[in-house]
N, CA, C and O atoms as a GROMACS GRO file, in nm:
protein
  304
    1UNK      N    1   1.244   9.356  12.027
    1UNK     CA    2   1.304   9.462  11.949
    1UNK      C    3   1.423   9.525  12.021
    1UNK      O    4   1.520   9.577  11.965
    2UNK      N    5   1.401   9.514  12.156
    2UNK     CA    6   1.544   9.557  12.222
    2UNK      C    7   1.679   9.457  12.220
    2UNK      O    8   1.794   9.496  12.242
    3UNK      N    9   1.641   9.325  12.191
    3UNK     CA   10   1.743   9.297  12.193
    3UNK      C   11   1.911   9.303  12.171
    3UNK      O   12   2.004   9.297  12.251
    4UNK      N   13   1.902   9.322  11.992
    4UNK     CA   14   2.030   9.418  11.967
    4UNK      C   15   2.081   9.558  12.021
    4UNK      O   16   2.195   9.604  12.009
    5UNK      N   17   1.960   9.624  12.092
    5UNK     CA   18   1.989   9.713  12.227
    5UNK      C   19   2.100   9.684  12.256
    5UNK      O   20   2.207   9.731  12.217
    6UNK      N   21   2.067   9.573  12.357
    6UNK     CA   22   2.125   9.516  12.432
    6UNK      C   23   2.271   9.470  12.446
    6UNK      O   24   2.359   9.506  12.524
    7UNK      N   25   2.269   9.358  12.324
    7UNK     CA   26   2.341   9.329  12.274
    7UNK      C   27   2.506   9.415  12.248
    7UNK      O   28   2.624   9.387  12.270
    8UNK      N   29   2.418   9.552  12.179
    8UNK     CA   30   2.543   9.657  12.147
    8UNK      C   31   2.624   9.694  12.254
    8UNK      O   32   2.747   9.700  12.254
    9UNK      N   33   2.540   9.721  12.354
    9UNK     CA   34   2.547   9.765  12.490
    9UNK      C   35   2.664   9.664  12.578
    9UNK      O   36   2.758   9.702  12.648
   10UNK      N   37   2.618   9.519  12.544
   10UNK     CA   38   2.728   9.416  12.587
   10UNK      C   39   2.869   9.473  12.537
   10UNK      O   40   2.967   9.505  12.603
   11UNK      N   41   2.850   9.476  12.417
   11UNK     CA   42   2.987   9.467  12.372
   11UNK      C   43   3.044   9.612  12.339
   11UNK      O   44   3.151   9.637  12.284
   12UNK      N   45   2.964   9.686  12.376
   12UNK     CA   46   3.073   9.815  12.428
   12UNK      C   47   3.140   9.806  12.542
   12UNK      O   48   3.258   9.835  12.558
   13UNK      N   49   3.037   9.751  12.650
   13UNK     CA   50   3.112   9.720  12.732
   13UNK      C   51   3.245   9.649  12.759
   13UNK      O   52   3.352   9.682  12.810
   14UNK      N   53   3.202   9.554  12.712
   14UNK     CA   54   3.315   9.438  12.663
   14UNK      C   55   3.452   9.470  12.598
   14UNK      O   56   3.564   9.429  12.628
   15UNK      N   57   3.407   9.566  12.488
   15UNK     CA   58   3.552   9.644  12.447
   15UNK      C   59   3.602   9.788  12.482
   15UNK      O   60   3.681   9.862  12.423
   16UNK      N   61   3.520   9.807  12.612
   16UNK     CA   62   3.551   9.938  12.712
   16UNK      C   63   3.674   9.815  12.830
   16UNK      O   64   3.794   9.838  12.850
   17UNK      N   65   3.618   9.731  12.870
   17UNK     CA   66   3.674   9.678  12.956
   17UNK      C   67   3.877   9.638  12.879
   17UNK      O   68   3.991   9.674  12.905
   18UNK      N   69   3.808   9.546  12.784
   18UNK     CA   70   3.962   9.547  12.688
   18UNK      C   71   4.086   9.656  12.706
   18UNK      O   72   4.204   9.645  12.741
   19UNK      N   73   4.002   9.770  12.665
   19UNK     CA   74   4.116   9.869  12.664
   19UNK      C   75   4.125   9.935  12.782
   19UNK      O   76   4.220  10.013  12.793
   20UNK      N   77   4.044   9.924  12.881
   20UNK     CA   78   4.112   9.922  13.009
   20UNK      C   79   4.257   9.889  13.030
   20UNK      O   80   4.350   9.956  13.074
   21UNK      N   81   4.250   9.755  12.982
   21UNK     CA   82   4.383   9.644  13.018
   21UNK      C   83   4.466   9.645  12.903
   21UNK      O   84   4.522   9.547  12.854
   22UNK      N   85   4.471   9.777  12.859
   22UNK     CA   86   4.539   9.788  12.718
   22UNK      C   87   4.681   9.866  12.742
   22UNK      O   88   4.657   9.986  12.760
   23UNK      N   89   4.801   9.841  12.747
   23UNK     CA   90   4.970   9.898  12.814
   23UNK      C   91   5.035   9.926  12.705
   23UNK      O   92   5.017   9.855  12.606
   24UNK      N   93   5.112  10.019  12.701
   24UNK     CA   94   5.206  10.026  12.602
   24UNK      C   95   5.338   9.938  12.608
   24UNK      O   96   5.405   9.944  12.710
   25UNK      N   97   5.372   9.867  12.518
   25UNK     CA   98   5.502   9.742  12.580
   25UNK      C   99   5.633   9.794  12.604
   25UNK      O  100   5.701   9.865  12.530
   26UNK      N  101   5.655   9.756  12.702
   26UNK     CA  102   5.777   9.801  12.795
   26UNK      C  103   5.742   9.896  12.894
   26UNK      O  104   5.835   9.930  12.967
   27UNK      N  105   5.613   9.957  12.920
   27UNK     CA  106   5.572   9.994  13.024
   27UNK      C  107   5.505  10.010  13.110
   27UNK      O  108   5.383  10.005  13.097
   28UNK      N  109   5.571  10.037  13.237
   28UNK     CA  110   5.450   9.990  13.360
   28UNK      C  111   5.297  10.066  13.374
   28UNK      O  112   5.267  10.178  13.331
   29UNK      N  113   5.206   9.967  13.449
   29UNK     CA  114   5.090  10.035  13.487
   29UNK      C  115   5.108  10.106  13.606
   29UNK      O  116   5.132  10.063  13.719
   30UNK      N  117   5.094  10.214  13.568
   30UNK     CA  118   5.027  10.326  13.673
   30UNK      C  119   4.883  10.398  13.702
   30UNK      O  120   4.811  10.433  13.608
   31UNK      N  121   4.854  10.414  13.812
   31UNK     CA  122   4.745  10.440  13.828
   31UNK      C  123   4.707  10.600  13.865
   31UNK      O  124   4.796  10.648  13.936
   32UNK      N  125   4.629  10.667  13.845
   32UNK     CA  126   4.622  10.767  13.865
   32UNK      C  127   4.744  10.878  13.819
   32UNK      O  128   4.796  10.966  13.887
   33UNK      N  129   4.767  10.841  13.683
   33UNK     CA  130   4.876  10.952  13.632
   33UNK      C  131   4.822  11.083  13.565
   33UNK      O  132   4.717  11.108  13.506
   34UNK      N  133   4.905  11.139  13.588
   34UNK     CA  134   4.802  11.253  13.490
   34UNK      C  135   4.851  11.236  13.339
   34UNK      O  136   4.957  11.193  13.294
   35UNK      N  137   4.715  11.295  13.263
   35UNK     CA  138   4.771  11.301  13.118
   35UNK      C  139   4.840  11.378  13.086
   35UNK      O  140   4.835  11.494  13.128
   36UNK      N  141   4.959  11.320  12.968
   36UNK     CA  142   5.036  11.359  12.956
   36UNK      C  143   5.051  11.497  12.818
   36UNK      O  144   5.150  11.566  12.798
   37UNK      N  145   4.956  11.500  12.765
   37UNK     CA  146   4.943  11.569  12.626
   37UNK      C  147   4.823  11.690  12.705
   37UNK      O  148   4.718  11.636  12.740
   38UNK      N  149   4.830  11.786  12.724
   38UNK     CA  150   4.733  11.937  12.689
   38UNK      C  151   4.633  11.885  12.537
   38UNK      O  152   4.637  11.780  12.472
   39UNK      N  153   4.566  11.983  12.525
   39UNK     CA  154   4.487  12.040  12.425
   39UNK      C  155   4.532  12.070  12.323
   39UNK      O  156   4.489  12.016  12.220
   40UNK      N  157   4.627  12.161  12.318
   40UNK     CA  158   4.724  12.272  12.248
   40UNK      C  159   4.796  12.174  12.186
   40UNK      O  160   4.828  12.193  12.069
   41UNK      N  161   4.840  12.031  12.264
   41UNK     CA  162   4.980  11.963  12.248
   41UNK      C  163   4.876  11.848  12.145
   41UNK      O  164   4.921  11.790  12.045
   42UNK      N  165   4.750  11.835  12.189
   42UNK     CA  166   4.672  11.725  12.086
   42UNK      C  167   4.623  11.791  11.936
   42UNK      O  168   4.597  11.719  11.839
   43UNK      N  169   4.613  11.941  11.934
   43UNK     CA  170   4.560  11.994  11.846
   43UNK      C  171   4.678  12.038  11.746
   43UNK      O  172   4.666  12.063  11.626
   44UNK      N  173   4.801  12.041  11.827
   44UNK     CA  174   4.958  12.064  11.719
   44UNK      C  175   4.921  11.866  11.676
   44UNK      O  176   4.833  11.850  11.592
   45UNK      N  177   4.981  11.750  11.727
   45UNK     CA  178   4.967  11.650  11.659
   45UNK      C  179   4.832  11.642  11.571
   45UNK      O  180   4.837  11.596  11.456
   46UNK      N  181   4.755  11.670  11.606
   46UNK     CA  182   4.605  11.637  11.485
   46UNK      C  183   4.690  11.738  11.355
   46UNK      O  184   4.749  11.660  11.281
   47UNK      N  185   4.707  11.860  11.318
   47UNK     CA  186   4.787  11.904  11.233
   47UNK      C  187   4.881  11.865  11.209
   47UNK      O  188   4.912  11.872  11.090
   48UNK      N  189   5.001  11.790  11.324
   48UNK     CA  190   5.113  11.783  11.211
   48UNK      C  191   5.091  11.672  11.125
   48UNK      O  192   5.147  11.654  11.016
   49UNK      N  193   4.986  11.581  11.192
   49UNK     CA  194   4.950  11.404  11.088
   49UNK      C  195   4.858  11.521  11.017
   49UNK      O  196   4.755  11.491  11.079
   50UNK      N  197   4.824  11.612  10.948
   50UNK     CA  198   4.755  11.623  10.843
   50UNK      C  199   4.807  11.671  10.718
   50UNK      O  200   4.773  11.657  10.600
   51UNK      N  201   4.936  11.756  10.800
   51UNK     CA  202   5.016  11.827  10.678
   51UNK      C  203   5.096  11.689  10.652
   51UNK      O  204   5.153  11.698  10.543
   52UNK      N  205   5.123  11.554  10.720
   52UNK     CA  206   5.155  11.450  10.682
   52UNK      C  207   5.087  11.358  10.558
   52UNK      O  208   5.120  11.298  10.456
   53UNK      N  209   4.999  11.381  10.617
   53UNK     CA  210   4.871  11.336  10.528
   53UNK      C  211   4.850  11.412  10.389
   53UNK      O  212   4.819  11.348  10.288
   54UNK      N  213   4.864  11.530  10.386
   54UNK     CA  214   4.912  11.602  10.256
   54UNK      C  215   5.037  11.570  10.176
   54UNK      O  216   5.049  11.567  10.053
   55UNK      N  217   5.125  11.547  10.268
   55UNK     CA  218   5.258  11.551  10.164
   55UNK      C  219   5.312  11.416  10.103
   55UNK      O  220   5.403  11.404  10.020
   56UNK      N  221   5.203  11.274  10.187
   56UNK     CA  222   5.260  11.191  10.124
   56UNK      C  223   5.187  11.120  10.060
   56UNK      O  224   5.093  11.063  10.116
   57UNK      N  225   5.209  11.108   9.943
   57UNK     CA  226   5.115  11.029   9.821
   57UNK      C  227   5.064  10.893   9.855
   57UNK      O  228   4.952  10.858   9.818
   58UNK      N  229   5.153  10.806   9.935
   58UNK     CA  230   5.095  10.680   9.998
   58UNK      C  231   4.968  10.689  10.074
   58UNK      O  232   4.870  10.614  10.078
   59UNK      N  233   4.996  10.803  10.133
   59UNK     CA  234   4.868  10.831  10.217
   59UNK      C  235   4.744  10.865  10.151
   59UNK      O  236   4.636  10.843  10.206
   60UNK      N  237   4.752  10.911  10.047
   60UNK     CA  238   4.667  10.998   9.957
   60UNK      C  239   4.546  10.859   9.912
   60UNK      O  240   4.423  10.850   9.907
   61UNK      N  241   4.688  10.747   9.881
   61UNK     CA  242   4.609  10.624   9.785
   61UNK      C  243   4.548  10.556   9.905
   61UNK      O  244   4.432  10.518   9.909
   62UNK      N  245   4.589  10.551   9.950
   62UNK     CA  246   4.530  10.462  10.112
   62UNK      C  247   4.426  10.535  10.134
   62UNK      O  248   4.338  10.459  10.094
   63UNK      N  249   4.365  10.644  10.173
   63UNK     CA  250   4.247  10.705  10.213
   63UNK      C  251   4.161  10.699  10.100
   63UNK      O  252   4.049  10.648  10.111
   64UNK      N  253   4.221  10.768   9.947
   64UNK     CA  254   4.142  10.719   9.827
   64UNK      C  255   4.122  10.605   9.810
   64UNK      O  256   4.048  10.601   9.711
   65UNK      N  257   4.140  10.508   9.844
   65UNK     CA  258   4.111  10.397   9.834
   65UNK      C  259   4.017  10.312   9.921
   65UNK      O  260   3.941  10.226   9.876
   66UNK      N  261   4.029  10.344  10.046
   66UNK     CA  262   3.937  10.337  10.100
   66UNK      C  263   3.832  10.409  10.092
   66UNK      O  264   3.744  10.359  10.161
   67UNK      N  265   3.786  10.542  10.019
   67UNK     CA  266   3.651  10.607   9.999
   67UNK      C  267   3.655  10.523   9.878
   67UNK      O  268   3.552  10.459   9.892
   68UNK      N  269   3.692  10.495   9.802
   68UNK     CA  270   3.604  10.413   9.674
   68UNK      C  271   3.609  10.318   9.699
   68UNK      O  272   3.537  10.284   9.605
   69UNK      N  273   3.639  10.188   9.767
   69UNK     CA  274   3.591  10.067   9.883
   69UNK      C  275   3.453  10.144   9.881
   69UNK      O  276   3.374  10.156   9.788
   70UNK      N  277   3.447  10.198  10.022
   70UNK     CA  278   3.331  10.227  10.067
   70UNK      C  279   3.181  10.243   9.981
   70UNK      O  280   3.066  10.200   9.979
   71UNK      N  281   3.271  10.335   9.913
   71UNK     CA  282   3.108  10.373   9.814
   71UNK      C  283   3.080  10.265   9.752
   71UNK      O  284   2.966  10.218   9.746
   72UNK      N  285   3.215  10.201   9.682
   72UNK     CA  286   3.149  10.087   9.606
   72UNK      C  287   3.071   9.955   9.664
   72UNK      O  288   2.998   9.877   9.603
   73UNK      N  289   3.113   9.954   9.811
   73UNK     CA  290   2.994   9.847   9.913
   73UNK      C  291   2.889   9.976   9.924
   73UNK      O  292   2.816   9.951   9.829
   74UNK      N  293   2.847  10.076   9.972
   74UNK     CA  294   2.781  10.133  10.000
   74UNK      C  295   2.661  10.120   9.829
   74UNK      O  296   2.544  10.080   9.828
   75UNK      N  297   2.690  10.138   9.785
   75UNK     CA  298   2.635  10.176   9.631
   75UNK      C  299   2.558  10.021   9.580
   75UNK      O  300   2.469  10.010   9.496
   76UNK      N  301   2.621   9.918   9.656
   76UNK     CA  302   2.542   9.773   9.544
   76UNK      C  303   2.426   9.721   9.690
   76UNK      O  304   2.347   9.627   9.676
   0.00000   0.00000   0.00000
C-alpha cells in the first residue's frame, strides 16, 4: 500500500532536482545570490497580473474555459 508513497516521493524528488538545473537563457549561474524580489515587490506583481487578468477578455476565456474543462472531466 505504500508503494505509490513512494513512488510520489521519487518523483518529487526527481522534479525538485530538474528545477534545480533550471537558468534563465542568456544567464549565468550564480550561486548564493540573494533574491531579488521583497514581499511587497511579489505582492505588487500578484496584483498587477490580476487587474491584468480583469481587463483582458482573452484571459477571462482561457480561465473560463478551463473551469468548464474541469468540471466537465470532474462531473462524468
Amino acid at each position: 500500500m505504500r508503494f505509490p508513497l513512494y513512488l510520489t516521493l521519487l518523483t518529487a524528488l526527481g522534479a525538485w532536482w530538474a528545477a534545480l538545473g533550471m537558468t534563465e537563457p542568456g544567464h549565468e549561474r550564480r550561486l548564493f545570490q540573494r533574491p531579488v524580489a521583497t514581499a511587497g515587490q511579489a505582492l505588487r506583481a500578484t496584483l498587477d497580473a490580476g487587474r491584468w487578468i480583469l481587463a483582458t477578455p482573452f484571459a477571462w476565456v482561457v480561465i473560463a474555459g478551463g473551469m468548464l474543462f474541469d468540471h466537465l472531466c470532474r462531473c462524468s
